[in-house]
MMTF fields as JSON, N, C-alpha, C and O atoms, coordinates in Angstrom:
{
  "mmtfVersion": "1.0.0",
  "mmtfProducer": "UNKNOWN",
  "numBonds": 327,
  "numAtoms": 328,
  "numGroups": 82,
  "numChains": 1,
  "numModels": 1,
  "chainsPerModel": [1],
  "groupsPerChain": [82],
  "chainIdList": ["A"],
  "bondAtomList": [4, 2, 8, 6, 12, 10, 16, 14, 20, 18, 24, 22, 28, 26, 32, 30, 36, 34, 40, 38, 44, 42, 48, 46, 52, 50, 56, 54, 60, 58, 64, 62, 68, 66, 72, 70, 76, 74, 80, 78, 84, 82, 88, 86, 92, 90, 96, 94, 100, 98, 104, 102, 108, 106, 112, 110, 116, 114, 120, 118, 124, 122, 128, 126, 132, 130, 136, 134, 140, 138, 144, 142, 148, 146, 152, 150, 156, 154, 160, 158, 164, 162, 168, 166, 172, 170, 176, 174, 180, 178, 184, 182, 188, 186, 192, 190, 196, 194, 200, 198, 204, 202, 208, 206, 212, 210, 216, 214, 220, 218, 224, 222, 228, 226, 232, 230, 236, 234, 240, 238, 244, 242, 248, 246, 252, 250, 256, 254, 260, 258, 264, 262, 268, 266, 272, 270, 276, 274, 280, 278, 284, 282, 288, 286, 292, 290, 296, 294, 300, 298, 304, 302, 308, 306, 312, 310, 316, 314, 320, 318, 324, 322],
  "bondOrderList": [1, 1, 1, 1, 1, 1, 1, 1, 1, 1, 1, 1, 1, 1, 1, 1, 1, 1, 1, 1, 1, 1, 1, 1, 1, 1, 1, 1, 1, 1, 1, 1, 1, 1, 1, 1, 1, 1, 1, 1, 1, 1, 1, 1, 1, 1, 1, 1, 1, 1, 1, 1, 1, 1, 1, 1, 1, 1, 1, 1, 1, 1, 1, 1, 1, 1, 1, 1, 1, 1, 1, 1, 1, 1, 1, 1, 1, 1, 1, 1, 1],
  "groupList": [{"groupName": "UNK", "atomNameList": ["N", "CA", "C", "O"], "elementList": ["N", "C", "C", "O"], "formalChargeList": [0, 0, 0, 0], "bondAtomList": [1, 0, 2, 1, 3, 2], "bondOrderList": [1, 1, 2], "singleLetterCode": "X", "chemCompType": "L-PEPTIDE LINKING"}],
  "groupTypeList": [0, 0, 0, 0, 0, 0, 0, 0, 0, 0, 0, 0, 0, 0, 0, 0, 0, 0, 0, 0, 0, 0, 0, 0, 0, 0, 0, 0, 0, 0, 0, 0, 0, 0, 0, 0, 0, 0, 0, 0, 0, 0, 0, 0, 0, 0, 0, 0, 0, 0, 0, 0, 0, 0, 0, 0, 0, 0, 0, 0, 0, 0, 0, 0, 0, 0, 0, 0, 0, 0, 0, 0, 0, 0, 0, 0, 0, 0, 0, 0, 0, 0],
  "groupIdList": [1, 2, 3, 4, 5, 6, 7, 8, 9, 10, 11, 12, 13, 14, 15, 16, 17, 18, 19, 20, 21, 22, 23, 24, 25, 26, 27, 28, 29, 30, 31, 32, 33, 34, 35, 36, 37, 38, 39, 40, 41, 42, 43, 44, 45, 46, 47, 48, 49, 50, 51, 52, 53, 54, 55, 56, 57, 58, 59, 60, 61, 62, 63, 64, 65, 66, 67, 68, 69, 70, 71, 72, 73, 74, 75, 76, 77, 78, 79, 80, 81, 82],
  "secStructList": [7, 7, 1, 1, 2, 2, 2, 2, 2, 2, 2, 2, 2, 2, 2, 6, 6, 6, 4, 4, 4, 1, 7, 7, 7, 7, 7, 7, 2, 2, 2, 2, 2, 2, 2, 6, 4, 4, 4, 6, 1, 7, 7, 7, 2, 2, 2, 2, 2, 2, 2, 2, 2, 2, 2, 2, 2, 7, 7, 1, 4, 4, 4, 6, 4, 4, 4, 6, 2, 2, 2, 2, 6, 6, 7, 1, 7, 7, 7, 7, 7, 7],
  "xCoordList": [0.853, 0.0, 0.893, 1.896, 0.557, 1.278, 1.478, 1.04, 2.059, 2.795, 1.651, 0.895, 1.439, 1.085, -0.576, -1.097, -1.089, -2.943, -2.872, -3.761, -1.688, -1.895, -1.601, -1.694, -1.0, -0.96, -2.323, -2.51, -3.083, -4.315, -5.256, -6.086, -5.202, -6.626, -6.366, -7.351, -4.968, -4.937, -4.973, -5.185, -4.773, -5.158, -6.742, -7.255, -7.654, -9.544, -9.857, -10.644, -9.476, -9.728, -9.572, -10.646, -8.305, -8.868, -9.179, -9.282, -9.596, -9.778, -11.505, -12.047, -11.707, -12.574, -14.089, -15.081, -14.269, -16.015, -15.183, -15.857, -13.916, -13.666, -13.888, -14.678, -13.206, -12.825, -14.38, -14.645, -15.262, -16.231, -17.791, -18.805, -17.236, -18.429, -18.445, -19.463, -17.47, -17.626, -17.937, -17.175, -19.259, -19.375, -18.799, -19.442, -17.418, -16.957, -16.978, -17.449, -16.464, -16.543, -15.652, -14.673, -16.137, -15.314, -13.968, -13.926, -13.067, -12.281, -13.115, -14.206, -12.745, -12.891, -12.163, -11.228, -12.493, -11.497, -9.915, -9.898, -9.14, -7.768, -7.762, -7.712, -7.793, -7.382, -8.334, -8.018, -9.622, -10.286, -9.538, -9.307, -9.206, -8.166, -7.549, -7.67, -6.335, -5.208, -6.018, -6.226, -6.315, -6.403, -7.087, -6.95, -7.907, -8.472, -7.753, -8.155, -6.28, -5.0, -4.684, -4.764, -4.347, -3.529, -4.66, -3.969, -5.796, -6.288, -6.421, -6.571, -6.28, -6.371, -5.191, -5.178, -3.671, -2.297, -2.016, -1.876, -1.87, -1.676, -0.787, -0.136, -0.762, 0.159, 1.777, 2.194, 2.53, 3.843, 4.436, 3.612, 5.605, 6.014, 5.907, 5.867, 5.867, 6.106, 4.364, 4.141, 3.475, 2.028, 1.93, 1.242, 2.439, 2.013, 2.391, 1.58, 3.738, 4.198, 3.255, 3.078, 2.738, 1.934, 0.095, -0.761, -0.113, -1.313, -0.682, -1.035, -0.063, 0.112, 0.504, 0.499, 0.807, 1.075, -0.604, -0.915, -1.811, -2.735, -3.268, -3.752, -3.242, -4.362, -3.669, -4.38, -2.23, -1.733, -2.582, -2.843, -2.855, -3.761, -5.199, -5.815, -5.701, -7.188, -7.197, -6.931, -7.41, -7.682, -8.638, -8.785, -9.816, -11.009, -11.317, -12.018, -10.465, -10.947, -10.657, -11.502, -9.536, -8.934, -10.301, -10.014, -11.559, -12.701, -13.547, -14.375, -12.798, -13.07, -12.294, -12.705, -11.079, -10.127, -9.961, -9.352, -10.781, -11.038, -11.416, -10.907, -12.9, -13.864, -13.467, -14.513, -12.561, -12.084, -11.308, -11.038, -10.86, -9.513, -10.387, -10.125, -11.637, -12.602, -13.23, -13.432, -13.515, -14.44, -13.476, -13.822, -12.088, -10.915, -10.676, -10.559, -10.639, -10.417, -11.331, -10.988, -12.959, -13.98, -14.98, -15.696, -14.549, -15.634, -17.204, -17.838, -17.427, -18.888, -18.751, -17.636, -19.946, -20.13, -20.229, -20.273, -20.251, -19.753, -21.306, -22.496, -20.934, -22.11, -22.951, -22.62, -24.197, -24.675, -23.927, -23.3, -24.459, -23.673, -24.813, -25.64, -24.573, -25.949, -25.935, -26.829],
  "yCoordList": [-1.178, 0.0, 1.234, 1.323, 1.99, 3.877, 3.872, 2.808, 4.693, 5.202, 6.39, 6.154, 7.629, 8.58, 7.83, 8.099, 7.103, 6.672, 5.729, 5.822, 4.851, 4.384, 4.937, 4.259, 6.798, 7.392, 8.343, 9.113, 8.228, 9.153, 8.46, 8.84, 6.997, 5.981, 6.144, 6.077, 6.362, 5.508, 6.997, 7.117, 8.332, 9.638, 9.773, 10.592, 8.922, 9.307, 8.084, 8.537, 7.114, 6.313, 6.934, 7.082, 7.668, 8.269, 9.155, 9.224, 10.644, 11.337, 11.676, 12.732, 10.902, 10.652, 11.41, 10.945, 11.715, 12.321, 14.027, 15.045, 14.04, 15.635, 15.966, 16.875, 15.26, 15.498, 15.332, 16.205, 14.322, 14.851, 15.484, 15.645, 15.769, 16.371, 17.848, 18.504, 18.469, 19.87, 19.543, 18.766, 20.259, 20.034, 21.39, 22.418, 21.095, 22.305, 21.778, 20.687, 22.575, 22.304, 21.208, 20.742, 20.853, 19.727, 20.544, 21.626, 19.393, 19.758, 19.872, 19.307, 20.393, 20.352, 20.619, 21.412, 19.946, 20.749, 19.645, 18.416, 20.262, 19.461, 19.139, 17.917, 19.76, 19.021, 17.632, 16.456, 18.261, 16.556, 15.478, 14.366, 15.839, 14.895, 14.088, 12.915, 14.863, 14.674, 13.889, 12.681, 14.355, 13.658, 12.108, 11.154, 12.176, 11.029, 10.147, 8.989, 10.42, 9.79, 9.267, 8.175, 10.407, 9.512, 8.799, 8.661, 8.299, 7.559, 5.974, 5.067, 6.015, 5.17, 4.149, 3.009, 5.538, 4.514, 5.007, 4.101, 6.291, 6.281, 7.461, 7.808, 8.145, 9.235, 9.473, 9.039, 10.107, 10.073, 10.48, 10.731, 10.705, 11.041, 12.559, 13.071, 13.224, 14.559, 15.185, 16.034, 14.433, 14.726, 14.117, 14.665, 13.349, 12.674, 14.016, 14.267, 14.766, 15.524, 16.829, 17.369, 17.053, 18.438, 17.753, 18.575, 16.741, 16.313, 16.587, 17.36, 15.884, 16.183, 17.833, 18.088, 18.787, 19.988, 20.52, 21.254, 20.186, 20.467, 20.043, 20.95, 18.959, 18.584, 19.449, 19.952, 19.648, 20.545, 22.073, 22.739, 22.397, 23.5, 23.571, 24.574, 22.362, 22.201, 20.895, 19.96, 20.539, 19.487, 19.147, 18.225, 19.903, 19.205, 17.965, 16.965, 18.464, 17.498, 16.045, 15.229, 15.541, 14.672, 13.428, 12.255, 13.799, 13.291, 12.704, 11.814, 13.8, 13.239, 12.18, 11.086, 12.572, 11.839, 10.153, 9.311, 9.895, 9.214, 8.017, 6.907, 8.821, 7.788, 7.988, 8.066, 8.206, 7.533, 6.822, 6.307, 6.514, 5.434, 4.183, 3.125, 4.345, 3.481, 2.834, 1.62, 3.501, 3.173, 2.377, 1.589, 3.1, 2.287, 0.752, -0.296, 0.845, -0.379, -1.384, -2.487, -0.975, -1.621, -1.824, -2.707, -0.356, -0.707, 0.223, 0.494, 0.491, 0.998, 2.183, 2.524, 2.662, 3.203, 4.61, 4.661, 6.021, 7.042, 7.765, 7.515, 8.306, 8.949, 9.699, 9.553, 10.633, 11.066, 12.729, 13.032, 13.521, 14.555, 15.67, 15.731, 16.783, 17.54, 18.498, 19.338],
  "zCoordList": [0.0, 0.0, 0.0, 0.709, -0.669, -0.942, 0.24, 0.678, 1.315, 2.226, 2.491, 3.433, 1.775, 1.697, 2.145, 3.227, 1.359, 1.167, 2.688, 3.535, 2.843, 4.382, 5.407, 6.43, 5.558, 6.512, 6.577, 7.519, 5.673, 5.778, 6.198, 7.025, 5.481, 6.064, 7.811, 8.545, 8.408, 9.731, 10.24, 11.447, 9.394, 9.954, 9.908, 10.67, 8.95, 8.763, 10.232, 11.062, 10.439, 11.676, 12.616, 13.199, 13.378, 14.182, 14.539, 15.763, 13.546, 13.502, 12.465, 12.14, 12.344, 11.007, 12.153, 11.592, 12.581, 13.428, 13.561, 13.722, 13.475, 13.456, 12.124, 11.871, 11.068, 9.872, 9.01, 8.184, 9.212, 8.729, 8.911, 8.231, 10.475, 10.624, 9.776, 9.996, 8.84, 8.983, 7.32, 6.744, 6.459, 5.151, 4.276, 4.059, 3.842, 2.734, 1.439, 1.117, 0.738, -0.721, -1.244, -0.662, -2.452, -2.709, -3.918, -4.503, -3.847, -5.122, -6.549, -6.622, -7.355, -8.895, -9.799, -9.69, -10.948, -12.238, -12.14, -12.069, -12.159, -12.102, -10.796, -10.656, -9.74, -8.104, -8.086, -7.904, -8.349, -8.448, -9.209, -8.732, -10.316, -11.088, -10.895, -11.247, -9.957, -9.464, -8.126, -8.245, -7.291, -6.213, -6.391, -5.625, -7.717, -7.884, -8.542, -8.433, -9.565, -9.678, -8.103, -7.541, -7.759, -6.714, -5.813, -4.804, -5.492, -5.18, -5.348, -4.529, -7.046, -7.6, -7.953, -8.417, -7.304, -7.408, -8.692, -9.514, -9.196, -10.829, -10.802, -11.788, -9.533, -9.918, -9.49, -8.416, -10.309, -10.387, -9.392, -8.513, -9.03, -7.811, -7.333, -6.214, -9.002, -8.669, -8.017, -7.154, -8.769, -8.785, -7.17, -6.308, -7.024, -5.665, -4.395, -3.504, -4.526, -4.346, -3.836, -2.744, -5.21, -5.29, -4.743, -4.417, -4.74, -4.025, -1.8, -0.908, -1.861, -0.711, -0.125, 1.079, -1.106, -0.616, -0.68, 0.258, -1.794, -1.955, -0.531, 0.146, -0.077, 1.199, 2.321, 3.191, 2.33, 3.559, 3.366, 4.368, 2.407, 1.865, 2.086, 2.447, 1.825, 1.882, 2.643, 1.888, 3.848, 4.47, 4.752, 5.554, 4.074, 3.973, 3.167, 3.323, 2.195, 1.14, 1.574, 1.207, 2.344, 2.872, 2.962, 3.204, 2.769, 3.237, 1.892, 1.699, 1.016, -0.265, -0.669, -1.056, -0.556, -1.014, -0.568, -1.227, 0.919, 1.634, 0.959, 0.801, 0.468, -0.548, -1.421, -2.065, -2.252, -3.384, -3.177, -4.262, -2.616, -2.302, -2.072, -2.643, -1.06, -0.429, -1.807, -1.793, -2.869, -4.103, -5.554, -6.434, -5.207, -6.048, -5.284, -5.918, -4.028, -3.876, -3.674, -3.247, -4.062, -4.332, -2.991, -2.52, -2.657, -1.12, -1.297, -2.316, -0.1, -0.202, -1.658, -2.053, -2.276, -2.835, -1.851, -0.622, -3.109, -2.742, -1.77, -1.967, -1.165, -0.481, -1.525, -2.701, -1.179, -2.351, -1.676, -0.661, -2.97, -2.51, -2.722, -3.632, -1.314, -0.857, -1.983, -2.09]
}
């Protein structure tokens, strides 16, 4: 498992009732992209790079990014979105 995707799953466990109780915006456009590369295990080192400077930026999304990792590796389907 990525390093980076198994320090966030074991950062949404125990932190996961802070992280999603608060509803902000989601990524779009290229950050969705990218973050959904690197979810899926597809992105390069440098992209992997600039995803992790993005969530130090926006750590909401971390919640998004969550369930995609959850939906690449064939688990529950995605929540609906408000």
């Amino acid at each position: 498992m990525n390093s980076e995707i198994k320090i966030l799953l074991e950062f949404l466990e125990r932190f996961g009732p802070e992280v999603t109780a608060h509803q902000l915006p989601e990524p779009r456009g290229d950050a969705a992209a990218k973050l959904d590369r690197f979810a899926r295990g597809l992105s390069s080192e440098d992209e992997r790079e600039e995803v992790c400077s993005m969530l130090r930026m926006h750590p909401a999304w971390l919640r998004w990014l969550a369930d995609r990792v959850k939906l690449a590796r064939g688990g529950d389907s995605l929540p609906a979105s408000n």
